[in-house]
C-alpha positions in Angstrom: -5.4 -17.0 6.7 -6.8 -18.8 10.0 -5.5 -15.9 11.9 -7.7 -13.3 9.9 -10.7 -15.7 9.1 -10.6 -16.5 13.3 -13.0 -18.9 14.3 -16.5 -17.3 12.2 -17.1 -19.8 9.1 -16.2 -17.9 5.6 -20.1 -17.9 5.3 -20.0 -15.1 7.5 -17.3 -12.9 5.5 -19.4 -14.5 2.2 -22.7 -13.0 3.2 -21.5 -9.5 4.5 -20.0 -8.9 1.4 -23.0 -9.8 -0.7 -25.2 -7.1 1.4 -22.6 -4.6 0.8 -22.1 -5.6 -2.9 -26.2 -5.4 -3.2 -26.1 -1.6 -1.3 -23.1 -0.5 -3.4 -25.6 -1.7 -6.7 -28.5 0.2 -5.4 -26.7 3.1 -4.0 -24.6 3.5 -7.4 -27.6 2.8 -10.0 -29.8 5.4 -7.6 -27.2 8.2 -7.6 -25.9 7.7 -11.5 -29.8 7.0 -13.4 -32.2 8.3 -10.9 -30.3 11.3 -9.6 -27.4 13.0 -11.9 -29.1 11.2 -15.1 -31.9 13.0 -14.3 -30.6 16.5 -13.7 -28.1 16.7 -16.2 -29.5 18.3 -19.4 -26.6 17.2 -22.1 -26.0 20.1 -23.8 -27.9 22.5 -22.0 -26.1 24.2 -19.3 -28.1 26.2 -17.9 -31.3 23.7 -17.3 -28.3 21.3 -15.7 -28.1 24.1 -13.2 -31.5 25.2 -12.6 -32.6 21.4 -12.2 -29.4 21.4 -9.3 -30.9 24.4 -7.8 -34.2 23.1 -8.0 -33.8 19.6 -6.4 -30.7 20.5 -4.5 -31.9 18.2 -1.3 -31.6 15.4 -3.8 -28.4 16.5 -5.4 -26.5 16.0 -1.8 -28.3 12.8 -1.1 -26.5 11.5 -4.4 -23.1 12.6 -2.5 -23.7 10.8 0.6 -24.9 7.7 -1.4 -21.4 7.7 -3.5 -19.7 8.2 -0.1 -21.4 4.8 0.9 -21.1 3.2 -1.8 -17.1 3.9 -1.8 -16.9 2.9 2.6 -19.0 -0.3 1.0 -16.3 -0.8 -1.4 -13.6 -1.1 0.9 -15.3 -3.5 2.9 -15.9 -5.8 -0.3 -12.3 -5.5 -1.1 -11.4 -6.5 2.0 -13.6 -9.8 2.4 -12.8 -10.8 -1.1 -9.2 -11.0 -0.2 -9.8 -12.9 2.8 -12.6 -15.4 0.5 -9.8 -15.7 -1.9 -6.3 -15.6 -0.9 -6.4 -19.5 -0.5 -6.7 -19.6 -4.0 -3.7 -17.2 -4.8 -3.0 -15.0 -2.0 -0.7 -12.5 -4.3 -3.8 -12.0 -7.2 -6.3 -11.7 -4.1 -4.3 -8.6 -3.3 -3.6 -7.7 -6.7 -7.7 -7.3 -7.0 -8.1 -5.9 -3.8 -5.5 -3.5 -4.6 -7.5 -2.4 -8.0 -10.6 -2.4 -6.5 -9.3 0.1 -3.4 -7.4 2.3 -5.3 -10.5 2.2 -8.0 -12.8 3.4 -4.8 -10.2 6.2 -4.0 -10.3 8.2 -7.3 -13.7 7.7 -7.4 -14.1 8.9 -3.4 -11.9 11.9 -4.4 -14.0 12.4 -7.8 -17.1 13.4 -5.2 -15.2 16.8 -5.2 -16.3 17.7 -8.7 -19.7 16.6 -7.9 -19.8 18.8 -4.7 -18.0 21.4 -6.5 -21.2 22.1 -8.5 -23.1 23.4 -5.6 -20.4 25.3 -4.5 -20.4 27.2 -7.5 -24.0 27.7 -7.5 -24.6 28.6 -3.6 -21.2 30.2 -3.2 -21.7 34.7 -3.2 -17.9 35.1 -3.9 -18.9 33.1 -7.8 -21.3 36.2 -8.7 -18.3 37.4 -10.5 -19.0 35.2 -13.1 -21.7 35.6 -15.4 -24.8 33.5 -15.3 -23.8 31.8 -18.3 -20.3 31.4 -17.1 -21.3 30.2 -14.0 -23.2 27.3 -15.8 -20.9 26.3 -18.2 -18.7 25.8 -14.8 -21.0 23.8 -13.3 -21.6 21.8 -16.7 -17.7 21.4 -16.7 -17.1 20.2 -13.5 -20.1 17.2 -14.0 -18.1 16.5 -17.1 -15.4 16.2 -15.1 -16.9 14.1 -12.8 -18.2 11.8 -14.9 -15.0 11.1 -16.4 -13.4 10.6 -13.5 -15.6 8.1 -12.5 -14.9 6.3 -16.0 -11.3 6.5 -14.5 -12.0 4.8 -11.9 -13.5 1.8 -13.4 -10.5 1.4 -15.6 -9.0 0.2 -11.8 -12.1 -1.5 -11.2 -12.4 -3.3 -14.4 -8.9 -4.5 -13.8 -9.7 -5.9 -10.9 -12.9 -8.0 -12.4 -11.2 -9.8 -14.6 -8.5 -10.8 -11.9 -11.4 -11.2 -9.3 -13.3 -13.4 -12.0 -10.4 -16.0 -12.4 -10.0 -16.0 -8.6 -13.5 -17.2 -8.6 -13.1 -19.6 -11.7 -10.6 -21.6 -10.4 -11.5 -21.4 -6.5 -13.6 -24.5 -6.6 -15.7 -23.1 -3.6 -17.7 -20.6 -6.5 -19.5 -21.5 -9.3 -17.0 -21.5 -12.6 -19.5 -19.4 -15.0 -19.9 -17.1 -11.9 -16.2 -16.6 -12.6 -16.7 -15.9 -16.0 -19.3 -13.5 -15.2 -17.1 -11.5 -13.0 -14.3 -11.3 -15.9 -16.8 -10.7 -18.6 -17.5 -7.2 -16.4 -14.1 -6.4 -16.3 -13.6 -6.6 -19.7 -17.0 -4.4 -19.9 -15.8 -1.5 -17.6 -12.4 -1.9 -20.0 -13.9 -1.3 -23.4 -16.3 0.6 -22.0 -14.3 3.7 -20.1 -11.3 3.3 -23.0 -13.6 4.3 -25.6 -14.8 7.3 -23.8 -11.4 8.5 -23.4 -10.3 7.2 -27.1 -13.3 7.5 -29.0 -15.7 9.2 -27.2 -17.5 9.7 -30.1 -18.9 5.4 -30.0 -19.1 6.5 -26.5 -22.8 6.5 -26.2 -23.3 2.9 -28.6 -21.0 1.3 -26.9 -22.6 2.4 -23.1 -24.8 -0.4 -23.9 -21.8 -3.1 -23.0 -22.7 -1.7 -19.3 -25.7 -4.4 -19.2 -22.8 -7.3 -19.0 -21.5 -5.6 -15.5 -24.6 -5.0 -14.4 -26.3 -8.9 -14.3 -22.8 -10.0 -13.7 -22.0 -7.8 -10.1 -25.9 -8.4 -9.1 -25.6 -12.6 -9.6 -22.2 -11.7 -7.7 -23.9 -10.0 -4.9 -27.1 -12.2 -4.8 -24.8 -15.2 -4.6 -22.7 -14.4 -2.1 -25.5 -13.1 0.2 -27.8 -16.5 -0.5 -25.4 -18.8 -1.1 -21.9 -17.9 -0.1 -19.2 -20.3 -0.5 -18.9 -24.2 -0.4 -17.2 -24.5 2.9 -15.4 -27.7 3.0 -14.0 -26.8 -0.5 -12.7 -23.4 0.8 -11.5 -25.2 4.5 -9.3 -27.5 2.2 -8.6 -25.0 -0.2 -7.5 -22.6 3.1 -5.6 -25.5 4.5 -3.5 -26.7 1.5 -2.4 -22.5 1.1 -1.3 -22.9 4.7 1.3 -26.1 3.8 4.6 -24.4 2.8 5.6 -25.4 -0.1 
């Protein structure tokens, strides 16, 4: 880990990953509540349209935020390897691995969302009737927001790995830990019942306030407090003995 960590303190790598997990937040509560939340008449496909054809500017600034938010991801997967492999370098890949392939079905999931103003702005789709045309639009949001429910079965797996990483580190606060796996276990319940029984899907999206405090104390931690760093220097060194 020396060799990757180099000579900048784990502050560093600590703090950089709280901004990004802050701008992934931001960007992903702006795009999902403020954006497609907005736009999206359930039921109703042809006011979902019209609102996309209305606010279009807005509807691709919701792309290019997702886009962000996954290259932010990345990043965070990354540097919470490197925070963490002292304490188990095979789990700190194991999340990292979750958490990447998480951000890539949710990077290629942007399609559907694209797809939507293709369908709308494309001539060679006035074959379809109007109301054809909208419940295609309606259906490929649907399919978007599933996917993204798809991608946070990946991503909840990788919480609740993450969290015990952080439990047991001794460099993080335990209950910050806890936090982290009581989010996982969130995005779990949370995405299976949609796909299950997506008929508790809407009472049970209120399980979605757990992940929400427990990624923002993650962020806000990392980015004002970071790690202890003598505990992770002795941590990093006792990983480096072989055993």
């Amino acid at each position: 880990m020396a060799a990757i960590v180099g000579n900048k303190s784990p502050q560093v790598y600590a703090r950089t990953a709280g901004v990004l997990y802050l701008l992934i937040v931001v960007l992903g509560i702006w795009s999902e509540v403020f954006v497609r939340a907005a736009l999206v008449a359930p039921g109703d496909a042809a006011a979902t349209a019209a609102n996309i054809a209305a606010n279009e500017g807005m509807f691709r600034l919701s792309f290019a935020a997702d886009s962000i938010m996954a290259l932010s991801d990345v990043g965070v997967a990354v540097l919470l390897y490197v925070l963490l492999s002292p304490v188990s370098r095979t789990l700190a890949l194991v999340a990292a691995a979750l958490r990447l392939l998480q951000t890539a079905v949710i990077a290629v999931n942007l399609l559907y969302h694209y797809t939507a103003l293709l369908l709308l702005n494309g001539a060679e789709y006035a074959v379809f009737a109007p109301d054809q045309l909208n419940a295609l639009v309606a259906l490929v949001l649907d399919m978007h927001s599933h996917g993204y429910d798809l991608g946070l079965i990946f991503f909840g797996m990788s919480c609740i790995v993450l969290g015990y990483l952080i439990a047991v580190s001794g460099y993080f606060p335990r209950l910050l830990g806890y936090f982290v796996t009581a989010a996982g276990v969130s995005y779990l319940i949370g995405s299976y019942t949609l796909f299950l029984l997506p008929a508790y899907a809407e009472p049970v999206g209120v399980i979605y306030v757990v992940p929400l405090v427990s990624e923002l104390s993650l962020g806000l931690w990392l980015l004002l407090r970071g790690v202890n760093v003598d505990r992770w220097e002795r941590a990093e060194r006792a990983a480096a003995v072989p055993a």
